[in-house]
Every structure is written in C-alpha cells, then in structure tokens.
N, C-alpha and C positions, 0 to 999 in steps of 0.2 A: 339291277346291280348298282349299288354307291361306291363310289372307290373311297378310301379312306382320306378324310380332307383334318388334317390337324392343329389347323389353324382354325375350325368352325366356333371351338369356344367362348361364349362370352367373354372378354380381357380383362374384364372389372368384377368377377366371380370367379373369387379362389378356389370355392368348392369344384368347378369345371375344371379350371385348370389343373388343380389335385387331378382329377377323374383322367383329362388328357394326360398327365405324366404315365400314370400308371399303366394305363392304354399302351404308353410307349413302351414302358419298361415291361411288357411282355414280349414285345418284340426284340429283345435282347437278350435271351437266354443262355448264350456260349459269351456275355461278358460279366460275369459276376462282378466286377467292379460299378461299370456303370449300372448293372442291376441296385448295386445298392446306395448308387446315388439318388438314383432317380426313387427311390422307395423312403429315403430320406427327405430328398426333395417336395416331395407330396404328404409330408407332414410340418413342413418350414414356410410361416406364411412369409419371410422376406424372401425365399427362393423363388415362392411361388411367384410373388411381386414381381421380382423380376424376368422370372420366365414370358408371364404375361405381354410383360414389352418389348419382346420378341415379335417380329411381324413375320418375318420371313419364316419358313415352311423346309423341313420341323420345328420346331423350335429346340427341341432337345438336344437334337445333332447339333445347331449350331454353338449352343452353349456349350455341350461338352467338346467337340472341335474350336471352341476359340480358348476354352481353359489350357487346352493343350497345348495351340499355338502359342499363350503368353506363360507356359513354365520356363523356368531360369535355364533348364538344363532338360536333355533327353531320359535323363535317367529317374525328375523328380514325381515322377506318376507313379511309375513303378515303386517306388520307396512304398506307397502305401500301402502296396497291395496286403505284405505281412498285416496288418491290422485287423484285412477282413476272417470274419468266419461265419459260417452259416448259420449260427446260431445266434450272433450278435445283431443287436437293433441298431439298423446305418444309422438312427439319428444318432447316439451313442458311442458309435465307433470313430476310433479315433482318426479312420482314412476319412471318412465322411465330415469330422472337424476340421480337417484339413483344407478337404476341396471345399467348406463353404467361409471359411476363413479367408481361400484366392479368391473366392468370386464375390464375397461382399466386399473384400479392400478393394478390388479391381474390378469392378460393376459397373463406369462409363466406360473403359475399355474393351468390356468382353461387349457391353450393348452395341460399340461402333463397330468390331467386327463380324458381329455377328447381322448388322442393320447393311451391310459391302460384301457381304460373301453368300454364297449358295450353298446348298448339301447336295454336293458335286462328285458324290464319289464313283471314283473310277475304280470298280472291283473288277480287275482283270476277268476274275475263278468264272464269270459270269458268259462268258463267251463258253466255258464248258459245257454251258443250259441252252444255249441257243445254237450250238456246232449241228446236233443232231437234226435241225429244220432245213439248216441252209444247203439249197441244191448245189451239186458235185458235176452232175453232165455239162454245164456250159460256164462260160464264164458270165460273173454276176455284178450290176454296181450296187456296192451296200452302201446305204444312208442309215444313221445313227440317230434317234430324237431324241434328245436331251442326253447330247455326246460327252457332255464336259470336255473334257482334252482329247478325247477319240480314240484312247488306248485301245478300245476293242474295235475300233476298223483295223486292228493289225493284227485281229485272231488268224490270220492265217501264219503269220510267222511263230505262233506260237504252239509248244509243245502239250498233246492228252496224255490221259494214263487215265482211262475208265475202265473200273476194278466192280464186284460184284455180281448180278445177275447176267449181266453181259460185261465183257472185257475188249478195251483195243486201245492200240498206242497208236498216236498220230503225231507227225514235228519232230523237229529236232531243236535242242536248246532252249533257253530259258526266256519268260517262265515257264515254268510247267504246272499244268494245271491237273490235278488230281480230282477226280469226280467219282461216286461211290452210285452205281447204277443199281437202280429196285424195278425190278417187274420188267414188262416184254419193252423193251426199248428198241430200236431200230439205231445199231450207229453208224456212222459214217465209216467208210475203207480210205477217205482220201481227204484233205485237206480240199478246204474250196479257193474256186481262180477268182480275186476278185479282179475287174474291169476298172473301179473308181470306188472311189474312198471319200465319203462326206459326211458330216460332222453335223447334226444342228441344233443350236443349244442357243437362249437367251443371254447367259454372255459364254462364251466361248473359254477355256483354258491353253495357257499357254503352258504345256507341262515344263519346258524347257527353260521357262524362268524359273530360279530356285525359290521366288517369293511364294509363288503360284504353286511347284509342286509341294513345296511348307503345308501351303491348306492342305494339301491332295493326302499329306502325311498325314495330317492333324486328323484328319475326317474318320482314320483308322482307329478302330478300339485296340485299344494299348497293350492288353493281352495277345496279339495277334500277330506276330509277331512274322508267322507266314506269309499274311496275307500282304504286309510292309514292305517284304523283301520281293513280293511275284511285282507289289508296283513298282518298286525302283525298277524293276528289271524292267516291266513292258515300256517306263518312261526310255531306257535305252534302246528299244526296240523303233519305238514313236519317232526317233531321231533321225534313222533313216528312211523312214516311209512318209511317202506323200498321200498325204492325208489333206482334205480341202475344208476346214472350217469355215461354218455359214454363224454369223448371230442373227437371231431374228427368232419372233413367232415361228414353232414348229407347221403349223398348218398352212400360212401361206409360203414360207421358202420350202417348204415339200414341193408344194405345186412347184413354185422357181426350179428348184433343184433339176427334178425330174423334166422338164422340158428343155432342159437344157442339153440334157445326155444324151449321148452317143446312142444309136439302137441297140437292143439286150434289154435280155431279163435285169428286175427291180428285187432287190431283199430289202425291207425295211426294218431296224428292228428296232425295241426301247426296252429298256430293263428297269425295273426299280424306278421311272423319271415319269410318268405319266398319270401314277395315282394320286401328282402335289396337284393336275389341273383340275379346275373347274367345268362343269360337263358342255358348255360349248363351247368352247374349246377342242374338248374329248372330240364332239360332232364336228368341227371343221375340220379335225385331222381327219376323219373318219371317210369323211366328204373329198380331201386330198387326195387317201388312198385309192377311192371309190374311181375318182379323173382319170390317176393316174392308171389305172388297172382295162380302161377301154380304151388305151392306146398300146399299151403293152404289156408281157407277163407280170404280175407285182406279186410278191408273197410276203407277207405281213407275218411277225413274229413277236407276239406281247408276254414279255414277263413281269408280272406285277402283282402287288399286295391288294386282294380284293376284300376281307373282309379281316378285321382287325384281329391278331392273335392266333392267325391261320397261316400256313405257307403260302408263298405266293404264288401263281398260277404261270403255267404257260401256254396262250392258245397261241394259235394258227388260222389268223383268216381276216378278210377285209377289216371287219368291223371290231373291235379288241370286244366290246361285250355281249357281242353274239356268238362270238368263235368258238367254238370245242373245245374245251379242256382238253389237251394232248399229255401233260406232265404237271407235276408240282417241283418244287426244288429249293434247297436252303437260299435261304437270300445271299447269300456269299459263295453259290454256288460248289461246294460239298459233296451234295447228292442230288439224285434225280430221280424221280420215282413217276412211274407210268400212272398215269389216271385210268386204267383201264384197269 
C-alpha cells in the first residue's frame, strides 16, 4: 500500500506538476469552483510555476486557502461563481481570469503563507466516520494525530443524525453532524465517556485566536457553506472543553502521551493527516501504537486517502496498512458505506 504523497513531483517539471494538479482536482468533486481552477491551472505554465514553489503538502490547498485568506472581503469568491458552467473551458472563464489575475499580482504573498501554514483542516462532519469505532462500555482517553486545533476531541459534545440504511440520533445541540449510512453499519446507542482529551500535531492550532481560526475558515471550499457554519460552531464548543495540545513528532509524543495517562482504555484516531507522512514515519507511529497496546487496551482508528481518486478508507487496527477495511466514507464526512 503507498499512501498518496503530493509533494513526490519533480518541482522543475511542469509536465508533473500539470499531472499532480489534476490528480488533485479529482479529489474535489462537490467543488466545482476549485474543480475548475485547478483544470485551468494545469494548463497555465506561470500557475504551474508557482504551484511548484510550494513545498508544503498539498500544495493546492495551500494555494487555494491563502487565495481566500488574502480576498478583500467574504463575499469576493463567491462573486465568481456566476461565471462558471460546465460547459466552459476554466482557462477561458472569466472566474478563472479572475482567481489567476489575484494570484499572479499577489504571488510573494500567497508563497509566504502558504511557505507558514499547514492544511490543517478541522472537518468536524469527520468524527461522524469515526463515532461508530469508538467503544461505549468504559470510559476512554482519545488522542488525535494530526489534531490541528482538536475540534474533534469534542465529538462527544457534539450532535448525529445518521439517516439511510441504518438511522440514530445521538447529542444534543450544535453542530450537528448529518451522516447518510449505506450498507450493514453497527451504530452506536450512546455517546462515548471520554477520560482525557489530546491533541497531537507538528504545530498545534489555536482555534480561539481569530488569526488562526481565519486559516481554519480559509481551508473551507467556499461553496460549503455547511460545513463553515458546523466549524464555527465546534470552535464554540472547543472553548469550554479541556482539551491538552501536544506539538511535536506524532510517533514519539504518542509514546510521551500515553505513558503519561492515567490507567484505561486508549482510542487513537487520525483522519485525513497521515497520508502527507513519509513511511517511516508511518513505521514509528506504527511502532508507538504497537508499545502502547502491551501495556494497555489501545484501539487504533485510521481514515485516510489510500489510493488516489478513491474514497478514503476506514480501518481498525494496530497497524493503519494491515488493518481491515471496515467502511469507506466522503472525505468530509457525508456518508458512510460498509466495506462489507
């Protein structure tokens, strides 16, 4: 198994980086916007140029999350949208003139934030895809890898509504997260107890600075309008929960973490954050989990993008690429569909 690394391209081969955009831009199918930037983009050799000098991981997010950050106003993305149509060639359209008119006038700016910041996003909907792993009989400490600001160590405060082949409501109050269940799912009756709440991420988020949840905004595709309004809410959520942020390498503050705690069962989970590493890396988290699991219960919970242009996977188990496939699910969490 390769996890998908998008940063592997040559930087000085446009042709790659073309082939990487595109790569990306199938992984964005509910944003026709950025769908047809990025299909613009991979016809545009100054785009491409600058995409190239991009180091950090994706590259795409970051460039479209700092375009966002540096617009004048909240409302001037949206302006474009009337331009697009399915029929029209992005390099052509006049939203596509647009967004490459900000980013070649503002091309040292979007590179220094995008050269300072992570693709950190905190998708609440995401703790909908991992509720149905997390055990209910005892109470449990969840550790988060690659937490960004920890929103979802606060899944328990927050509200389901899983509709389709199996249905249950769990929580009260906002956000509420909406999940569209396919095939024999097992869900949970009860919200889980969590014991301890930790965070652990290379740099950590402070959602409660307004600088910091700005990216957090930014990072959201701009049609999305839902998903804008479940993060402001879980950031209000964040404020009353004690939640412990670690920065650091995820595989040695795992060890740190867990030897630290109190006796109980261990939930570890990562969503979306462990297919930017490099595979040892992958191995010493692997190795972390492995420690921690002969001292105490550990249940490992991986959702992640394994093969490019496919849903992402959810296994269950030590090792994230030995594990069973248990579910697939929208990356933005949506739906959930049984592997079975």
């Amino acid at each position: 198994m390769a996890l998908i690394n998008w940063s592997s391209a040559d930087r000085t081969d446009l042709a790659r980086i073309a082939a990487e955009v595109l790569s990306w831009e199938r992984s964005v199918p509910d944003s026709p916007l950025y769908s047809a930037f990025a299909l613009g983009i991979a016809e545009d050799p100054d785009l491409l140029r600058l995409v190239a000098r991009i180091d950090n991981v994706p590259p795409m997010n970051l460039l479209l999350g700092a375009v966002k950050l540096t617009l004048s106003s909240a409302d001037a993305l949206a302006a474009w949208y009337p331009h697009l149509t399915s029929q029209a060639r992005p390099a052509g359209d006049a939203a596509f003139a647009a967004f490459r008119d900000h980013v070649l006038s503002r091309a040292d700016e979007l590179l220094a934030i995008a050269a300072t910041h992570r693709t950190q996003t905190n998708e609440t909907a995401r703790a909908a895809v991992l509720l149905p792993w997390i055990p209910t009989e005892v109470p449990v400490h969840a550790i988060d890898l690659g937490a960004s600001a920890g929103l979802n160590l606060c899944l328990d405060r927050f509200s389901y509504a899983y509709t389709g082949d199996r249905a249950a409501r769990l929580g009260r109050g906002e956000p509420r997260l909406d999940c569209e269940v396919h095939g024999d799912i097992a869900l949970p009756t009860r919200l889980p107890e969590l014991a301890s709440r930790t965070g652990i991420d290379l740099s950590p988020i402070d959602a409660t600075d307004p600088d910091a949840a700005a990216w957090l905004e930014a990072l959201v595709w701009p049609e999305h309008q839902d998903r804008l309004e479940r993060l402001r809410a879980a950031i209000e959520v964040r404020r009353s929960v004690d939640v412990r942020m670690v920065a650091g390498d995820a595989a040695t503050a795992l060890a740190d973490v867990v030897a630290a705690l109190p006796p109980g069962a261990v939930v570890i989970w990562h969503t979306i954050a462990l297919y930017q590493a490099p595979p040892p890396v992958l191995a010493d988290i692997d190795a972390a989990v492995a420690a921690a699991a002969r001292t105490r219960e550990v249940v490992r919970i991986g959702f992640e993008p394994v093969t490019a242009g496919q849903d992402p996977e959810i296994r269950v188990g030590p090792v994230f690429a030995d594990a069973p496939v248990v579910a697939r699910a929208h990356p933005h969490g949506r739906w959930l569909q049984s592997a079975a």
